[in-house]
N, C-alpha and C positions, 0 to 999 in steps of 0.2 A: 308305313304301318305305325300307327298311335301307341305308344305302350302305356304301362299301368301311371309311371308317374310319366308326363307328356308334357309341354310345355312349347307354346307358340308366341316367335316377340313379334308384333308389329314397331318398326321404328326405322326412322331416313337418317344419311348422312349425305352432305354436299355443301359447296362451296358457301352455299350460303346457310344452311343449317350448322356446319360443322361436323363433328367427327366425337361431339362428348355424349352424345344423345348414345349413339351406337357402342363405345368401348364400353359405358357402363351397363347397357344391356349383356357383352361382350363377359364381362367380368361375371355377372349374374350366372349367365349360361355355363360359366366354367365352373360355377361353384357346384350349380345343380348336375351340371354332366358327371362332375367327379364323386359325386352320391349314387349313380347309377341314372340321372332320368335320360329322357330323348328333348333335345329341344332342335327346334326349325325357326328361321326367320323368314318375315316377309316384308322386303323393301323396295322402294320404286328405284328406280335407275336412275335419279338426278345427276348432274355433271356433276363430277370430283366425289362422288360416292365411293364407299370402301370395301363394295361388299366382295372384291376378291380377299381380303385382311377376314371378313369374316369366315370363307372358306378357306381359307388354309390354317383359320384357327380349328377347323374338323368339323363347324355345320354348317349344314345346307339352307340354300338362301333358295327361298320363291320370290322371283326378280317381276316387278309388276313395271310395263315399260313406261318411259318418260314421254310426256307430248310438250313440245319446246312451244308451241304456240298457245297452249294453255294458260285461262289468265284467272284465278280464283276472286271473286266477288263478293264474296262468302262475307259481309260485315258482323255477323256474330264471334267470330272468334277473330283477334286480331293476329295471330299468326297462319290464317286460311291460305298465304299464297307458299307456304311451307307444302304441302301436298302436294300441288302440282297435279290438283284434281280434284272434284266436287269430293265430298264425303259419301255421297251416292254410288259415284263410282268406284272410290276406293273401297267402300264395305263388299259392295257386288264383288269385286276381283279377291278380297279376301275371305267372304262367303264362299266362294268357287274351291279357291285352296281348302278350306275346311271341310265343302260336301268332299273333296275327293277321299279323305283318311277314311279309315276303317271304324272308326271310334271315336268320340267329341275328345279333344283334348283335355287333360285337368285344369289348365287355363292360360290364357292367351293373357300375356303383358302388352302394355302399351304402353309406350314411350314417344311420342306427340306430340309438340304443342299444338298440330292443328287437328286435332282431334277429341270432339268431347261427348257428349252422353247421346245423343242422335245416333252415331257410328257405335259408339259401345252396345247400344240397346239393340240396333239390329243386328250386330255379332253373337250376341247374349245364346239365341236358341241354339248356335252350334258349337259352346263353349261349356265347360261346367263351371267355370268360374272367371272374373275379370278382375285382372291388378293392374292398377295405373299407374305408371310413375311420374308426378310432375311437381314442380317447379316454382310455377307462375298465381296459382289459386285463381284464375282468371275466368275460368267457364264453369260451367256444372257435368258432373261425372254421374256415370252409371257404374259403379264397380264393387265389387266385395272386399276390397283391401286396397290401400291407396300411401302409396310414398310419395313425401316431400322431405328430402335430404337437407333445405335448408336451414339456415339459422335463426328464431326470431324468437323476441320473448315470450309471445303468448299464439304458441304455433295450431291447437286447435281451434282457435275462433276464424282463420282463414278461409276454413273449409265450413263453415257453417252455413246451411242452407244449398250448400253445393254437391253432397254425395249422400247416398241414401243413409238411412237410421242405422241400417243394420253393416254399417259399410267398416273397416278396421282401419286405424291411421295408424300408418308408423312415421313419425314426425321427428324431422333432428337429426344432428349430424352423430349419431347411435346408430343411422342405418343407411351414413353414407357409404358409397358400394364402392371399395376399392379390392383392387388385386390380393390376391395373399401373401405377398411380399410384405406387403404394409405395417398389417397384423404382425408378421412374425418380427421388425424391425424396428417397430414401436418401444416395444421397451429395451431394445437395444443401443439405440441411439442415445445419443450423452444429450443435455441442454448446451445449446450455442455458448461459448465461454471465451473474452478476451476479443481481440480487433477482431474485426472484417476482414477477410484475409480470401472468399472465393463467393462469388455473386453467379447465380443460377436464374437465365433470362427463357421463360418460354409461353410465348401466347398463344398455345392453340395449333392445328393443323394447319388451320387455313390463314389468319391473322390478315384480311384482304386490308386492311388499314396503315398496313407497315409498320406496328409499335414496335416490333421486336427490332426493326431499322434503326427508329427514332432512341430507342434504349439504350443499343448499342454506339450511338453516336454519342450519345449523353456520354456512357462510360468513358470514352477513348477521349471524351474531353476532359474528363477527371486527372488525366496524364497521372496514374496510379497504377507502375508497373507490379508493384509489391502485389496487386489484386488481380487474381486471375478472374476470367469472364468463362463462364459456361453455356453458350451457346445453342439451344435445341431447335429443331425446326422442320416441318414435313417438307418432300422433296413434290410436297404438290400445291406449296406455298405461292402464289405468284411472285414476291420480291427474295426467293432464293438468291439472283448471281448479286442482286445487290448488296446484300447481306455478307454475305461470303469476302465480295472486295472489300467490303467496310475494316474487316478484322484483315486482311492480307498480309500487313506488315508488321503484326502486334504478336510477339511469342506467347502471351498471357491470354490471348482468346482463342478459346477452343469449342470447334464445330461438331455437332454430332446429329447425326439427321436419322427421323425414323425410326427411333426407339421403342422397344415393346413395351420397356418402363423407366419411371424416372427416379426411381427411388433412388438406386447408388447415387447420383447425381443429387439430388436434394440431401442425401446423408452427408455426403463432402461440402456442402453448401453451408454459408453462415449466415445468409439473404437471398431471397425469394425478388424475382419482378415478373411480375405475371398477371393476369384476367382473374374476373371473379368466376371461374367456370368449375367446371369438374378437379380439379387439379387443388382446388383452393382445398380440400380436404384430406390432399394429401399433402399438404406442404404443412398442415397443422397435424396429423397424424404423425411428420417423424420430427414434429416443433422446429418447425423452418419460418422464422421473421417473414415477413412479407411486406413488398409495395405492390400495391393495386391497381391496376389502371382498367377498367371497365370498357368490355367492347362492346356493347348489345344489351339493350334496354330493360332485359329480363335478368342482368347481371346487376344493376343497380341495385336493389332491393338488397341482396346481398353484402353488396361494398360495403353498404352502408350499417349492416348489423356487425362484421368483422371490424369496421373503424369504430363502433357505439362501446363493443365490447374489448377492445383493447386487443385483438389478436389480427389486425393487419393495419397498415396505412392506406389509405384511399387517396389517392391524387387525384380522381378525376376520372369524366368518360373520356374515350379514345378522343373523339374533335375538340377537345380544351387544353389537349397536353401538350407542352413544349421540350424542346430539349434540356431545354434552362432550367423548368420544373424537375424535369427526373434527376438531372445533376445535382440540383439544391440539396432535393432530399436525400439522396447517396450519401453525399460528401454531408450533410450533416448526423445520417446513423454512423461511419465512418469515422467518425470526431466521437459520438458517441463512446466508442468504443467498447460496449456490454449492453449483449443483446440476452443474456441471460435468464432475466426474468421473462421477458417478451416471451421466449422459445419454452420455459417451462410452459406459463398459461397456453400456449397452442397445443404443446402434446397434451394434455388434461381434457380436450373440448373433443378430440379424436382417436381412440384405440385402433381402429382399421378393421372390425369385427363385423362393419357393417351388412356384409354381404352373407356372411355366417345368421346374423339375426332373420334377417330376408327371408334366407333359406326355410329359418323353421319357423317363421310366420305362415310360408305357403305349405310346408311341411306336417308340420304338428298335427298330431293325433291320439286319439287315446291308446294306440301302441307304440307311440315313442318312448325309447328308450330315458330313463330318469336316474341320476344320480342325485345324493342327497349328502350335503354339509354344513358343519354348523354355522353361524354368522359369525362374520370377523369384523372389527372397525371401520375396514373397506365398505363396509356393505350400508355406511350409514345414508349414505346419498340414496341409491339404489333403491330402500326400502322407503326415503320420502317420497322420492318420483311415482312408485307404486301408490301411497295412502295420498299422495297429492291429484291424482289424474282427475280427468274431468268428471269423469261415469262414479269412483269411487265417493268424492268431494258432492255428488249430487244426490247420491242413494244413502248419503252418511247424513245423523243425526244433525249437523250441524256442517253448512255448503262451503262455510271459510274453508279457507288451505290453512292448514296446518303449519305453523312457522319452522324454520329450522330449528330457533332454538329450544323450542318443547318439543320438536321433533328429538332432537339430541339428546336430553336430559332425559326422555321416555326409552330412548334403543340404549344409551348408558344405562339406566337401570335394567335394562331387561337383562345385558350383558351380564350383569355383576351378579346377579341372583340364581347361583350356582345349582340351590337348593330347589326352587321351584319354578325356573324357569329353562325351557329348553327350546332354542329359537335354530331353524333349518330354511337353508337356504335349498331349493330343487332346483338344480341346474339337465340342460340336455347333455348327453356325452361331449359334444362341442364346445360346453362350458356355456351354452347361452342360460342364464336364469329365466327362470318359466314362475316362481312364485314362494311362497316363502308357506311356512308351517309352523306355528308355534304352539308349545304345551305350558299349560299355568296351571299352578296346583292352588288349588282353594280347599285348606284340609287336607282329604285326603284322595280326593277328585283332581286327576287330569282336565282340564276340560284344551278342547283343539280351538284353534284358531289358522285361518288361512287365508291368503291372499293371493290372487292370479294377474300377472300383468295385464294392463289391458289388450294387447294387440294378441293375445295366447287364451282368451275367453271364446265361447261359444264353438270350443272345438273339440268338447267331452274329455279333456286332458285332468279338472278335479278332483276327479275318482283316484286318477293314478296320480296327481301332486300328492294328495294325503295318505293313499296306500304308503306311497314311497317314503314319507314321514312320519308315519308310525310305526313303519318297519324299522326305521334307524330307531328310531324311539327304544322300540321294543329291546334292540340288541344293545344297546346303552344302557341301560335300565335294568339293575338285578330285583330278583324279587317281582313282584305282582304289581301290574301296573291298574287304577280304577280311573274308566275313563266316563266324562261325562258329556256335556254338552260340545257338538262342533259349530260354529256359526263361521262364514265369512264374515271380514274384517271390514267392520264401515259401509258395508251391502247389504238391504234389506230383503229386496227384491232386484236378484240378476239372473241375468239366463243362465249362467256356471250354477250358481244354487241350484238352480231348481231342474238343471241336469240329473244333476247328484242325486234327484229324489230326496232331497233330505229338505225339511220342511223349516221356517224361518223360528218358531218356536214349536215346546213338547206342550203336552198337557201333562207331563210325572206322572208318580203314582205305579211305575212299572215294577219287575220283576230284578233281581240283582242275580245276575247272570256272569258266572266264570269259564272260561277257556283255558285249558293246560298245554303244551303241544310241546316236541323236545327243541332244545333250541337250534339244532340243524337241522329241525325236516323242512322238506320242502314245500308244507301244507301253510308255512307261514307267510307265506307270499297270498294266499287268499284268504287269510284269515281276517284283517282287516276290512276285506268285502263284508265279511259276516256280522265283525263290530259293526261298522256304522250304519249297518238297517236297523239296529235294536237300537244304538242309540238316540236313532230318529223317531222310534217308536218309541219314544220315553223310557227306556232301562237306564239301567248301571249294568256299566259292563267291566269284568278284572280278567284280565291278562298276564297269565305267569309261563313259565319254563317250565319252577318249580311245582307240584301239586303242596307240599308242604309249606307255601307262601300265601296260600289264597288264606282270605278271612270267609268268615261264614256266609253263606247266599241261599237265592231258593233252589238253583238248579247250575251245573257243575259238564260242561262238555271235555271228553278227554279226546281229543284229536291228534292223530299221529304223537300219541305221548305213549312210548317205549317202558317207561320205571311203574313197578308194582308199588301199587297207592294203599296205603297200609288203612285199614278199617277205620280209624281213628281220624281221619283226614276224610274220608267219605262221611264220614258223620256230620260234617259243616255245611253239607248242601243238605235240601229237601231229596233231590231226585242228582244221580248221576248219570251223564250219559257219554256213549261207543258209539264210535259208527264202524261199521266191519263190511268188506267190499267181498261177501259171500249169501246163500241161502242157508242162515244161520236155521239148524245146527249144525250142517255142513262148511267143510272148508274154517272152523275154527283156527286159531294162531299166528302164524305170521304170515307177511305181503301176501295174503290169502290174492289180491289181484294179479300177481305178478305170479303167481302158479298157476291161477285157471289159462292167463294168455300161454302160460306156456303149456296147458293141456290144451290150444285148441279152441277157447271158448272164445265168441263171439259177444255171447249177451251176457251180464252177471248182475246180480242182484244187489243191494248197498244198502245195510240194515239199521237203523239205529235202536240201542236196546238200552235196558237199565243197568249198570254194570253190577257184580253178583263174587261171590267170597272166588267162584269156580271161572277159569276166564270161558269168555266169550259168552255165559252162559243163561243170561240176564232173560228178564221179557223184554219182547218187542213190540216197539211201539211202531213203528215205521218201514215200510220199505219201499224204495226203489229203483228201476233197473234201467242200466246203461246198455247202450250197443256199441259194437266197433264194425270198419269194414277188414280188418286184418292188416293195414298198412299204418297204422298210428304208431310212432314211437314215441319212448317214454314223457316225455311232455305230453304228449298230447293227451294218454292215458291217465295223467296228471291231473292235467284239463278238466277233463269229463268227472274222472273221480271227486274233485273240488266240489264244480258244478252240481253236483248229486249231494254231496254232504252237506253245503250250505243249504240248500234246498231243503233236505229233511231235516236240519239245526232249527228254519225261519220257521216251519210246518209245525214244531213240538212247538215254540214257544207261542205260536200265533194258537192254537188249540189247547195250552196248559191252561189251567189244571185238568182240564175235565178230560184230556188222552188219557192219564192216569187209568182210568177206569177201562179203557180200552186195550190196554198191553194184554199181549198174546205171550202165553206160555211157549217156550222152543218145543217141537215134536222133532221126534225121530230119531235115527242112531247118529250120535256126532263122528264127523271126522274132524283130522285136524293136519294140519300144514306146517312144516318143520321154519325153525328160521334160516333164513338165505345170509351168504358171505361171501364174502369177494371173491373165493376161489368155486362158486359156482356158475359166476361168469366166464367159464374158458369154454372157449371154440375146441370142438378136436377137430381136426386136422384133415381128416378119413371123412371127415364126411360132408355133405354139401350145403352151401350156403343156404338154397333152398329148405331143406330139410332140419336146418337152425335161425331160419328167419323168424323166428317168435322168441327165441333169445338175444336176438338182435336188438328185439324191440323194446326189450325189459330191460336191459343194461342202462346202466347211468356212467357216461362218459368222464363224468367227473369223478365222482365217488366208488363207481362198480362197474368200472371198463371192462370190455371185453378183452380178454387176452388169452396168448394159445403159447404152448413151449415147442420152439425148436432147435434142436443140438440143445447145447447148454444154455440159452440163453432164454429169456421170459419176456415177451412182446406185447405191448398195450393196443388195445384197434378202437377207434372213435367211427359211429354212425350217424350220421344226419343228412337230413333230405334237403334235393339238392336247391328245389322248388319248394317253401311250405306253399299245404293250401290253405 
C-alpha cells in the first residue's frame, strides 16, 4: 500500500556498476523514512549487487531478475550496458511494480546512468512526480527535479537543453547526500594540524582494478613505521586475500572490512587516498586532504574540478598509476608537514546537510512548517547565491551577476541600519533556508522585500515566507507598523509572484487602512493574509497592538483586540470596525464562539459592524456564517473563524464607501456572553467524556488547558487529534 508521502527508487548496484549509486539512494531513504514516509526499491539482480544491505537496512527491494546473456546496444546512451536490459523492458517490469500499488506514488527517484527521458516519460503516467539523480549531464531527462551533486564552476549550463523548463536543479556539493553522521561531525572535527601521522586508504566496494593493492604497496615502501595505514575494503572485493597478505607483517596497518561508515575513520585520518566517487564528499565534509586516483571515466570530470579548485590532488586514472607515483606524492605531503590550510578549504566546500536539503526540495509546501531569524555575517554568501542564480540574474533589470564586492558592501549596509532596515532569514525547522524577507522604511512606509531560493519556487511556500516575516516583524516592532509595497527581489515576472496573487505593480490612490489586534491573540497568524490583498490592491496598510499608536486613516479594523478604545482614538478613522462571531444582538461580549460550541451549535453567524459608545452595539454592515460537523478542535475553529473575518474585512473594503449606506441597525433584545478563565476549563470528573466533548474542543492546550482536581492535587489534559483531516 502507497501512503500519503510514498516514495519509489529505481537504481542497480554490481560488480561493475559499484555500490555508490545504491548507498546514496540508501542514505536518501533513510532521511525520508525517519520523517514518516514509505519508500520501496526496485533493482535488477546483477552479480555482486547489495540489495540484501538494502533489506536489512528495513526496505523492501522489488528484485527485477538478471539475464547473463543479455548484450545492450543501446548507442544513445553510453552507459546502456549498465541495465542489463533494453529500457523497454526495464520500464514494462517497473510499470508492473507500479500498476500493482493502491495509489501513484508521490515520486519515483532515479538513480541510472543508463536511464534517460525515453524510460522517464513512460514511467511518467504512473508517478506524480520524477527526480533524477545524475552525475554525468550526458543524456536528456524527463523529470520535475534533478540532482547533480558535483562540483563545477558554472553547474547550470550542463543541463541546458537537457531537462524540461519547468524542471528544478539542485546543483553542487549543498546537496551532496551523506549519512547524518557527517552533518553532526562537521563542525566538530578540528582542521588537520602538524605531521602526517595516520593515512586512510579506500576505493570503493568493488575496486576490480586493485588500487587499494597498488596504495598499499606504495605505503609499505615508504618504510614509515611512525605512520599508521587505515585500510577499508568490502569482503566482495575480488583482491581481498591479497590485500590482507600485503599488510601481514606491518603492526601499523590496520584492516577493517564492511563498514556501515567511514566517518570515525576519516575523523582520525590526516590524509585521504581514494576515487573520485561518492565518498569524495565526505572526506571534504569532515576536511580530510585527499590524493585522488580516478577509476571510471565518469570520475574524471570530477578529479579534475577538486585538483582546479585546490581541495584534492589528482594523480591520475587507475591505468597510468604506479606505485612510484603514489609513494612520491606521500612522501612528499609527508615532508610537507601542514595540511592545515588544505583541510580548512575542504570543510568550507561540505557541511553534510545535503540530504536534509533533498528532503525539503521533495517536501516543501505551503504547510511547512517556518521558522524565522534575523541575518547574521554568515549569511553573506547565502544571500549572493540566491540574487546570483540563473532565473533571478534573467528576470532582473540588469542579467550580470552581481559581484561579491558590491554584493558585500550592500548586505554591510543593510546590516548596520538598525533604524530602517530589518533583514530575515526563513529557515525550515531543520534549519534548511527557504528565503529571506526584508523591511525598508522610506519615511514612514515599511515597504517588503523577498526572495525565494530557486529550487523552493513553484511550490506555494510565498505566502507563508512572508506571512512568517511579518509576523516577526510585527513582534519586534513596538508601536504601529505602515506597510507598503511587497515586490520580489530582481523578479519581474515569476511563477512565486504571481502565486501570491500579488500583482508586479499598484495603480495607488487606495484607502489607508488600520488593523489593531492584542499582541497574543492568536488572530495574528492570519492577519498578514489580510495585509497583503490590500496591499496588492493599492492601500496603505498600519499595524498595531496598540489602538493608541495608529495615526489617522479612512477605516480602523479591531480584530481580536481585548482593550476599550477611548472615543478620542476612534475619532482618527472615518469608519471603525468589529467582527463578532454571533447573530448580533445576540450572543454580545466575550468568546461569543467558544459559548455557542459549547451550547451545542453547529452553524453561527460572524458579523461585522461599526463599533459604537455601547459594546457590541454598532450597525451592521456584513454577515456571514460558518458550519462545523462537531469534531473540529480549537484550531480548526480558528481556521474557519479567520477565513470568515478576512473574508468580510476584503467584502467592506472592496464595496467602501458606498456600504456605508447599507448598514443595518441591530434589532432585537440583546444577549450577552460573560468573559471565560482558565478555571472554566476543568473537566468534572462525574461525568463523561462524551457529555463534555464540546469543552474539549474549545480549550487551548497552551494557554486554557483542560484540567480536573483530584485529592489534593490539580492535573493539566491536552487534546489533539490523532490523524488531522
Amino acid at each position: 500500500m502507497v501512503e500519503k508521502n510514498s516514495y519509489i527508487i529505481r537504481t542497480d548496484s554490481s560488480a561493475t556498476i559499484g555500490t555508490g549509486h545504491v548507498i546514496r539512494c540508501l542514505t536518501l531513504a533513510g532521511e525520508l523514512k525517519k520523517k514518516g514516509s514509505s519508500i520501496s526499491f526496485i533493482c535488477r539482480e546483477h552479480p555482486g549487487n547489495i540489495c540484501e544491505i538494502i533489506e536489512q537496512r528495513g526496505f523492501p527491494v522489488n528484485r527485477i531478475p538478471y539475464n547473463p546473456c543479455f548484450d545492450n546496444q543501446d548507442l544513445n546512451i553510453p552507459h546502456a550496458n549498465w541495465l542489463g536490459a533494453t529500457w523497454q523492458e526495464d520500464a514494462y517490469r517497473t510499470i508492473d511494480y507500479l500498476k500493482s500499488l493502491k495509489s501513484k506514488p508521490d515520486w519515483i527517484i532515479v538513480d541510472h546512468y543508463a536511464l534517460d527521458f525515453r524510460w522517464e516519460s513512460a514511467i511518467r503516467p504512473y508517478v506524480k512526480k520524477i527526480f533524477v539523480i545524475d552525475d554525468l549531464a550526458d543524456r536528456i531527462h524527463d523529470c520535475d527535479l534533478l540532482l547533480d551533486q558535483n562540483l563545477f564552476p558554472e553547474p547550470h549550463s550542463r543541463y541546458e537543453g537537457k531537462i524540461p523548463t519547468h524542471s528544478i536543479q539542485l546543483l553542487g556539493p549543498d546537496y551532496a547526500i551523506l549519512q547524518p553522521e557527517y552533518a553532526e561531525l562537521h563542525s566538530r572535527i578540528p582542521p588537520r594540524e602538524g605531521p602526517v601521522k595516520r593515512i586512510l586508504i579506500y576505493f570503493g566496494g568493488y575496486d576490480n582494478a586493485n588500487i587499494t593493492g597498488l596504495t598499499l604497496e606504495a605505503l609499505i615502501r615508504l618504510n614509515r613505521s611512525d605512520v599508521d595505514v587505515d585500510v577499508v575494503v568490502s569482503s566482495k572485493n575480488p583482491h581481498i586475500n591479497h590485500i590482507k597478505e600485503l599488510g601481514r607483517n606491518y603492526t601499523n596497518i590496520h584492516y577493517y572490512y564492511d563498514l556501515p561508515t567511514l566517518a570515525p575513520l576519516m575523523g582520525k585520518a590526516d590524509l585521504a587516498i581514494g576515487a573520485a566517487g561518492t565518498t569524495t564528499w565526505e572526506r571534504l565534509c569532515l576536511g580530510l586532504p585527499s590524493i585522488v586516483i580516478t577509476l571510471a571515466e565518469n570520475q574524471l570530470a570530477i578529479a579534475h574540478s577538486l585538483q582546479q579548485q585546490g581541495l584534492g590532488t589528482w594523480l591520475g586514472n587507475a591505468d597510468t598509476i604506479t606505485s612510484d607515483l603514489i609513494k612520491e606524492e606521500v612522501n612528499s605531503l609527508i615532508d610537507l608537514g601542514e595540511l592545515g590550510e588544505w583541510s580548512v578549504k575542504c570543510s568550507q566546500t561540505v557541511d553534510g546537510l545535503g540530504a536534509v536539503r533533498v528532503y525539503t526540495a521533495l517536501t516543501i509546501s505551503p504547510d511547512t512548517m517556518l521558522r524565522v531569524r534575523r541575518a547574521t555575517l554568515s549569511d553573506e554568501k547565502l544571500l549572493l547565491t540566491w540574487v546570483n542564480d540563473p532565473l533571478s540574474r534573467q528576470n532582473s533589470f540588469s542579467m550580470e551577476k552581481i559581484s561579491p564586492d558590491t554584493h558585500h558592501q550592500w548586505f554591510f549596509d543593510k546590516l548596520r541600519d538598525l533604524d530602517d532596515v530589518s533583514l530575515y532569514i526563513v529557515e525550515t525547522e531543520d534549519l534548511i533556508p527557504v528565503g529571506q524577507v526584508r523591511f525598508d522604511r522610506f519615511g514612514e512606509v515599511w515597504e517588503i522585500d523577498y526572495s525565494l531560493a530557486a529550487e523552493f519556487r513553484n511550490h506555494g511556500v510565498g505566502r507563508s515566507l512572508l506571512k512568517a516575516g511579518l509576523c516577526e516583524f510585527r513582534r519586534e516592532h513596538i508601536g504601529s507598523i505602515v506597510l507598503g509595497r511587497v515586490k520580489e527581489e530582481n523578479i519581474r515576472s515569476c511563477n512565486v509572484f504571481e502565486s501570491l496573487n500579488f500583482s508586479a505593480e499598484s495603480d495607488g490612490g487606495g484607502w489607508r487602512i488600520s488593523v489593531s489586534s492584542d499582541a497574543g491573540s492568536w488572530m495574528n497568524e492570519y492577519i498578514p493574509d489580510l495585509l497583503f490583498e490590500w496591499i496588492d490592491d493599492g492601500h496603505e496598510v498600519i499595524w498595531a497592538h496598540d489602538a493608541a499608536d495608529l495615526p489617522p486613516g479612512d477605516m480602523c479594523f479591531f480584530l481580536s483586540y481585548g482593550k476599550i478604545v477611548k472615543k478620542e482614538i476612534l475619532m482618527r478613522h472615518h469608519n471603525n470596525l468589529v467582527v463578532h462571531e454571533s447573530n448580533l444582538p445576540k450572543g454580545r461580549g466575550w468568546s461569543p464562539l467558544t459559548w455557542q460550541i459549547l451550547e451545542g451549535a453547529d452553524t453561527i453567524q460572524v458579523t461585522l459592524f461599526e463599533a459604537a459608545d455601547e459594546v457590541d452595539s454598532g450597525s451592521i454592515y456584513l454577515q456571514e456564517e460558518i458550519s462545523f460537523d462537531g469534531s473540529e478542535l480549537v484550531d480548526e475553529l480558528r481556521r474557519e473563524q479567520a477565513r470568515a473575518t478576512i473574508s468580510l474585512c476584503l467584502s467592506f473594503v472592496k464595496e467602501y464607501p458606498a456600504i456605508i449606506a447599507r448598514a443595518k441597525t441591530q434589532v432585537g433584545t440583546p444577549t450577552y456572553y460573560f468573559r471565560r478563565y482558565p478555571k472554566d476549563s476543568q473537566i468534572d470528573l462525574d461525568r463523561t467524556i462524551r457529555e463534555q466533548i464540546n469543552l474539549f474542543r474549545v480549550v487551548d492546550n497552551q494557554r486554557y488547558p483542560a484540567w480536573f482536581e483530584f485529592g489534593k492535587d490539580r492535573y493539566n489534559m491536552s487534546i489533539q487529534r490523532d490523524k488531522p483531516n
